[in-house]
C-alpha positions in Angstrom: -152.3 44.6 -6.0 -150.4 41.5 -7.0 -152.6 38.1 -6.9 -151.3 35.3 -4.9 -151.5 31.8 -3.4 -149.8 32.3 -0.4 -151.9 31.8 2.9 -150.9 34.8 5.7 -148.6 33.8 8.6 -149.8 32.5 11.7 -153.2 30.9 10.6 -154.3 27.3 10.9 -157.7 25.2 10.7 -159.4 21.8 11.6 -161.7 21.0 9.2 -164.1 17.8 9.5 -167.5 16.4 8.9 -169.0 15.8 11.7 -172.3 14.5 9.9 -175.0 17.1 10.1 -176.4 16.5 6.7 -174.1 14.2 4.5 -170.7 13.1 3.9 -169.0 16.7 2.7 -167.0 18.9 5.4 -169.5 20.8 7.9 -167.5 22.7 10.5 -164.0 24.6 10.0 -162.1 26.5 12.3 -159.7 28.9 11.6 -157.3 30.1 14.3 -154.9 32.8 14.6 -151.3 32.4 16.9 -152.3 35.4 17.9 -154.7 38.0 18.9 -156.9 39.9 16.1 -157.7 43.2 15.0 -161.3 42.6 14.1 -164.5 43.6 12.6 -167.8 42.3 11.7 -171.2 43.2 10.1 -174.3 40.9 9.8 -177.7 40.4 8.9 -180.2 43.0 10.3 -183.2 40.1 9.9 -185.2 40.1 12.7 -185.4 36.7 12.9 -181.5 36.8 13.5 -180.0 33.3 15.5 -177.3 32.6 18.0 -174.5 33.1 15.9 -175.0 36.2 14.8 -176.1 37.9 18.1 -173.2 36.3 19.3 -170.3 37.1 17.9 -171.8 41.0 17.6 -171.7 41.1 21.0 -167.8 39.0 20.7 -166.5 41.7 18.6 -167.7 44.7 20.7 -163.9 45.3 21.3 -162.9 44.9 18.1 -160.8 42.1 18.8 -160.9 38.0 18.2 -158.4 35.6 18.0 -160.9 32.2 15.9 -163.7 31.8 13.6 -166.0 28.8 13.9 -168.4 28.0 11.3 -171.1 24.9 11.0 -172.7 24.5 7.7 -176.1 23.2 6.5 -177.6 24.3 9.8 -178.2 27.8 10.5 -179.2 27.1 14.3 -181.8 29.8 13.5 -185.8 29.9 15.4 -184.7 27.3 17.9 -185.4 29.7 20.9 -183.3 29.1 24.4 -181.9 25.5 23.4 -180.3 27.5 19.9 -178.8 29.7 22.3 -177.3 27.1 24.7 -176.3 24.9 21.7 -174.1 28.0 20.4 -172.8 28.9 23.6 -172.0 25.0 24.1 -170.0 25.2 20.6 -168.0 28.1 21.3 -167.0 26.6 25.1 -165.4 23.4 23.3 -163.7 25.1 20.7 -162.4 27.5 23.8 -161.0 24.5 26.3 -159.3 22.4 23.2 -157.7 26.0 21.5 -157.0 27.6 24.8 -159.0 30.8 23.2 -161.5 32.6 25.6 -164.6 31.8 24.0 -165.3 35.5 23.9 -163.0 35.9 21.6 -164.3 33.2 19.0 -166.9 34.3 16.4 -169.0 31.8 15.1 -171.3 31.5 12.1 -174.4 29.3 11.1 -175.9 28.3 7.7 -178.2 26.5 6.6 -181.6 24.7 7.6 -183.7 27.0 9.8 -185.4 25.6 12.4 -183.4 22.7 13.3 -181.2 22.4 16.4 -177.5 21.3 16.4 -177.0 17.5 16.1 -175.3 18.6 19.4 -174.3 14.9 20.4 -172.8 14.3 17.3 -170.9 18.0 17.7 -169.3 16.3 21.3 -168.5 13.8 19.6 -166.7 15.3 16.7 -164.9 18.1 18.6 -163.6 15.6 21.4 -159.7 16.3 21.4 -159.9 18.4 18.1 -157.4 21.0 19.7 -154.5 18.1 18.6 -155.7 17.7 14.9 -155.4 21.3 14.3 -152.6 22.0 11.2 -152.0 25.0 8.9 -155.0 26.9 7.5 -155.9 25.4 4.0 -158.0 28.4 2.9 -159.4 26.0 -0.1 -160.8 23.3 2.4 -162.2 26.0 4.4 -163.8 27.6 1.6 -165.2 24.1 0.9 -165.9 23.1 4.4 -168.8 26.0 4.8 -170.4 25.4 1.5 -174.4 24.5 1.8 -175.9 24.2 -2.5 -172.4 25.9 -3.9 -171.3 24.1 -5.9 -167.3 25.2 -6.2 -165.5 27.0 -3.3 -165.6 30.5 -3.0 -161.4 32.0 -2.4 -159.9 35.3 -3.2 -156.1 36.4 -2.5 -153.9 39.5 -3.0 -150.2 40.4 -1.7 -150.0 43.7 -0.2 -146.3 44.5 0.4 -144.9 42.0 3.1 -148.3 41.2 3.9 -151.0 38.2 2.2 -154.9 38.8 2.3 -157.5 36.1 1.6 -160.9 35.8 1.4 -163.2 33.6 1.1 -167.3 33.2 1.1 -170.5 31.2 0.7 -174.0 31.5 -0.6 -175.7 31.3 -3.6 -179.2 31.7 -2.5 -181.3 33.8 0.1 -179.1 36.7 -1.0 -180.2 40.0 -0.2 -177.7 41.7 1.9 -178.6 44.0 4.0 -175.9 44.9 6.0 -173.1 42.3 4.8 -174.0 39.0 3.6 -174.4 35.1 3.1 -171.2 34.0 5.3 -167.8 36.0 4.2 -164.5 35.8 6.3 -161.0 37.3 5.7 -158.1 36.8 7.5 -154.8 38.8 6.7 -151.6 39.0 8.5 -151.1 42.8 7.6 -151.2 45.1 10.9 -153.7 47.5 10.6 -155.4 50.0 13.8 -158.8 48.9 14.2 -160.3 52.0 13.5 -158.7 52.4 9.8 -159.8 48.2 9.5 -163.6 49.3 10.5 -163.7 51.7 8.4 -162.2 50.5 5.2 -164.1 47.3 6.1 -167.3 48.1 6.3 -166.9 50.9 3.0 -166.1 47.8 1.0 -168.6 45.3 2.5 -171.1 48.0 1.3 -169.7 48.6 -2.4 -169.5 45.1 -2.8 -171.6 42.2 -0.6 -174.3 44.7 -0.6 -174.7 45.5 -3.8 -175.2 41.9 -4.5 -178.8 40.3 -4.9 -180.0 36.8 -6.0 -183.7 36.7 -5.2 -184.4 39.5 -3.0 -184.4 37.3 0.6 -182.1 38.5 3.4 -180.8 35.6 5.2 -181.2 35.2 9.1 -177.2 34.4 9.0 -175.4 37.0 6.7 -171.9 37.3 8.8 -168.9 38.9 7.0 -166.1 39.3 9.5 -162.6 40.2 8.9 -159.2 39.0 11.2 -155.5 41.0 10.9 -153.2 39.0 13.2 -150.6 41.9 12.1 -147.2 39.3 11.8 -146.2 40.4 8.2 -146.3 44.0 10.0 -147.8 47.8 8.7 -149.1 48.3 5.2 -150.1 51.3 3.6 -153.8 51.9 4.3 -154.8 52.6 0.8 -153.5 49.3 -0.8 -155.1 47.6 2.1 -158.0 49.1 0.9 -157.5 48.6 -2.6 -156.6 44.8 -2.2 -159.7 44.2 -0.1 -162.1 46.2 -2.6 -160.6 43.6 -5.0 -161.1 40.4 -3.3 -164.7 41.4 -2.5 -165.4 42.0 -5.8 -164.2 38.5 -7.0 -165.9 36.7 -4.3 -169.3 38.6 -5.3 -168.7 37.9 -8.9 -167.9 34.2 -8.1 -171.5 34.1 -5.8 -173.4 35.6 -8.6 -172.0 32.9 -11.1 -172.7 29.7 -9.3 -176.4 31.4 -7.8 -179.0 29.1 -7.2 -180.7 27.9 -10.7 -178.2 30.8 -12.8 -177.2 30.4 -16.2 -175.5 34.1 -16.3 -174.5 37.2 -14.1 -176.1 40.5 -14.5 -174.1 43.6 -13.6 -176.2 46.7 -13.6 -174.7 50.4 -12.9 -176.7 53.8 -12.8 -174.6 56.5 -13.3 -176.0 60.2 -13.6 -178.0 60.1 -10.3 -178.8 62.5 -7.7 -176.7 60.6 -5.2 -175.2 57.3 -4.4 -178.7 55.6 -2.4 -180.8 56.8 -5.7 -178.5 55.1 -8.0 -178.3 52.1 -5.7 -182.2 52.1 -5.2 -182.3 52.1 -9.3 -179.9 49.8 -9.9 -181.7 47.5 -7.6 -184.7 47.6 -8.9 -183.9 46.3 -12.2 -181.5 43.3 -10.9 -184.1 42.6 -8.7 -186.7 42.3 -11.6 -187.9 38.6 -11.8 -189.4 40.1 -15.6 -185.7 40.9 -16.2 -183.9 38.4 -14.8 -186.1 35.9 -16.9 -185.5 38.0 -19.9 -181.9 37.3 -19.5 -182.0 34.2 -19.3 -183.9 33.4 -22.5 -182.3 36.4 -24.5 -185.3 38.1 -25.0 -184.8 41.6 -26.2 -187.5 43.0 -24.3 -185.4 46.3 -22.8 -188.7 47.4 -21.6 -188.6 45.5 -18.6 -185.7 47.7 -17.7 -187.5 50.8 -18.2 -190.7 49.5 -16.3 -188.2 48.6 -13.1 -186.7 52.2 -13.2 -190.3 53.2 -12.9 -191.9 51.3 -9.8 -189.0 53.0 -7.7 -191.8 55.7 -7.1 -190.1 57.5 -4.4 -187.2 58.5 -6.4 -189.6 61.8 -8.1 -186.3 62.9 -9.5 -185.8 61.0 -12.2 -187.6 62.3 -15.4 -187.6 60.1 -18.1 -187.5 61.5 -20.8 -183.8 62.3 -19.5 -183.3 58.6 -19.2 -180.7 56.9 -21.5 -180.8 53.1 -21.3 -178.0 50.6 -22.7 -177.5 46.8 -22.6 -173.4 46.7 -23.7 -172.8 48.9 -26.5 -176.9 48.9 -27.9 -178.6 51.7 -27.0 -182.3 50.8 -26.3 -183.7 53.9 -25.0 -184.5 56.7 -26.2 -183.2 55.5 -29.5 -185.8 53.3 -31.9 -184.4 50.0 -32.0 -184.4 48.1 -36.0 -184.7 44.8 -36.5 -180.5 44.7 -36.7 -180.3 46.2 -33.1 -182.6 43.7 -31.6 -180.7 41.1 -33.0 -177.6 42.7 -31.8 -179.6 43.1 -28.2 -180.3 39.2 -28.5 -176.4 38.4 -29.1 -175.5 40.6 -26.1 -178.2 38.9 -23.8 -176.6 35.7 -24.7 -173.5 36.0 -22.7 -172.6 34.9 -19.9 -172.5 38.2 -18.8 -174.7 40.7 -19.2 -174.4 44.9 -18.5 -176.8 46.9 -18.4 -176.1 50.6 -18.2 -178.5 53.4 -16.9 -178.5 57.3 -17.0 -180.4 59.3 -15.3 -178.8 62.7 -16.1 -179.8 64.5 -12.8 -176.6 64.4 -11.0 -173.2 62.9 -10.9 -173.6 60.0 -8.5 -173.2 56.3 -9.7 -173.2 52.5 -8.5 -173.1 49.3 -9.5 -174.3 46.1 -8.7 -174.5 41.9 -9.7 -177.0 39.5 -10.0 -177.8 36.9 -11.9 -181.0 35.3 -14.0 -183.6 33.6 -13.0 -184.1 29.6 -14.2 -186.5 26.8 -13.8 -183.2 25.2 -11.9 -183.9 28.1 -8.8 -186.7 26.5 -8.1 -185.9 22.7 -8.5 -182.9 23.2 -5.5 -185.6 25.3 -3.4 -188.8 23.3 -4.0 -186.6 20.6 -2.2 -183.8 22.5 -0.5 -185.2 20.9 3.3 -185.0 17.5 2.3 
């Protein structure tokens, strides 16, 4: 797939502050001309809010034509009022677009526990529908940023047809199901049961093979819109383009994470199945001992061997079968000299660091990011409310 600039046809935005928190863009819209193809996976927290349950229930049909999104409040534990404030959103974006508000998706993130500044909301949205222009994915990808700090955008060219992507998040992040907030919009036409599937295949390789500190949020959304202008593309470059632009985005969330000095990909290859080496994987990017190790380059592989070993379910794995390797150094079962740790050191100095483990027991693999853990993840959290 070829990279590229160009936004799809038939998309455009507002973007504004409309001063929930400070002075930086809180709410974007992005509209298509025309009716969407869509799908969409969120959080499976039970503590879910109105956005969520929402637009689930919106894209029943697979089908949406807008996606609202308010930043740096997640409208989340706010009971019946949440829900009316939501539902109040959605019916203002609907009478200035002319879009039923059922087909509208919206996402919240942010503060939890706090209710819309709805007044301020009127206000702001009062006669929007005239200020609306063509989508700048790069102020969007801006405009739902909470503690990023750079905006989050992805693009490929399939055929006729342009994809982009583009995502939030850098803390809370332990999808399960999608993730943080994630939207793509393409103009390629694609039948909704080829986009579900491909969709939700890569939202699984990817966004949830991601992890920052272990905590689901109550607001993971990832939702995808193909308007279908640019016309029919093969299915397995779609597939291939979006894989790609998943990837980039997780690999650009693990980089500016909360407090992180470095990413940490880990893949297990050599496992039963795919869920074992996911589990194992997991496990060790999970690891605060590891992530810490990381970010002080401390050769201390055996942090990696004592992760593989809390995931007590998986009886499989033997380990004296295990091999375990950080880059090109073998650390296990090998005797490591004093010239290998020092190589191990050099290696845990990157900015990126691979770990790689077999567990000889089958042919199954995956892989998945992270990042270390700092003192700076808990200076933004210790005062992330205030």
């Amino acid at each position: 797939m070829t990279l590229t600039s160009s936004t799809p046809q038939g998309f455009s935005a507002f973007i504004t502050n409309l001063g929930i928190r400070d002075a930086t863009d809180d709410f974007v819209l992005i509209k298509s001309s025309v009716p969407c193809v869509a799908d969409g996976v969120f959080t499976q927290s039970l503590f879910a809010g109105p956005s969520v349950t929402i637009s689930r229930n919106n894209l029943k049909d697979s089908q949406a034509q807008a996606i609202v999104v308010i930043s740096k409040n997640a409208n989340v534990a706010n009971g019946s009022v949440g829900i009316a404030d939501a539902e109040e959103v959605l019916q203002m974006v609907a009478t200035e677009t002319g879009i039923a508000a059922h087909n509208i998706v919206i996402a919240s993130t942010g503060v939890i526990g706090r209710r819309y500044p709805i007044e301020k909301i009127r206000a702001g949205l009062l006669g929007f529908g005239k200020k609306i222009i063509t989508a700048d994915f790069h102020a969007a990808a801006s405009g739902i940023m909470t503690t990023d700090t750079v905006p989050k955008l992805a693009t490929r060219q399939i055929g006729n047809a342009k994809l982009v992507g583009i995502a939030k998040g850098v803390g809370m992040i332990e999808p399960n199901m999608a993730t943080l907030l994630t939207f793509f919009f393409t103009d390629a036409a694609i039948q909704a049961n080829s986009l579900r599937s491909i969709f939700r295949s890569t939202i699984d390789k990817t966004f949830n093979c991601l992890s920052v500190d272990t905590d689901t949020s109550t607001s993971d959304s990832a939702v995808i819109l193909a308007n279908g202008i640019a016309g029919e593309v093969s299915e397995a470059d779609f597939a291939t383009a979006l894989g790609e632009v998943a990837q980039e985005l997780v690999l650009k969330i693990a980089k500016d994470a909360e407090g992180a000095t470095k990413i940490i990909e880990v893949t297990v290859d050599s496992a039963i199945n795919y869920a074992q080496a996911k589990t194992v994987a997991k496990a060790i990017v999970n690891s605060p001992l590891v992530k810490t190790a990381v970010y002080g380059a401390d050769p201390n592989w055996g942090r990696v061997a004592m992760a593989i070993g809390k995931c007590e379910n998986e009886q499989q794995i033997n380990p004296e079968k295990v091999v375990i390797k950080f880059d090109r150094v073998k650390v296990y079962p090998d005797t490591l000299s004093e010239e290998n740790l020092e190589d191990l050191r050099q290696i845990m100095s990157k900015d990126k660091v691979d770990i790689y483990v077999s567990l000889n027991i089958g042919e199954a693999s995956a892989t998945v990011w992270g990042c270390d853990l700092s003192e700076g993840y808990i200076e933004i959290n210790g005062k992330y409310s205030t």
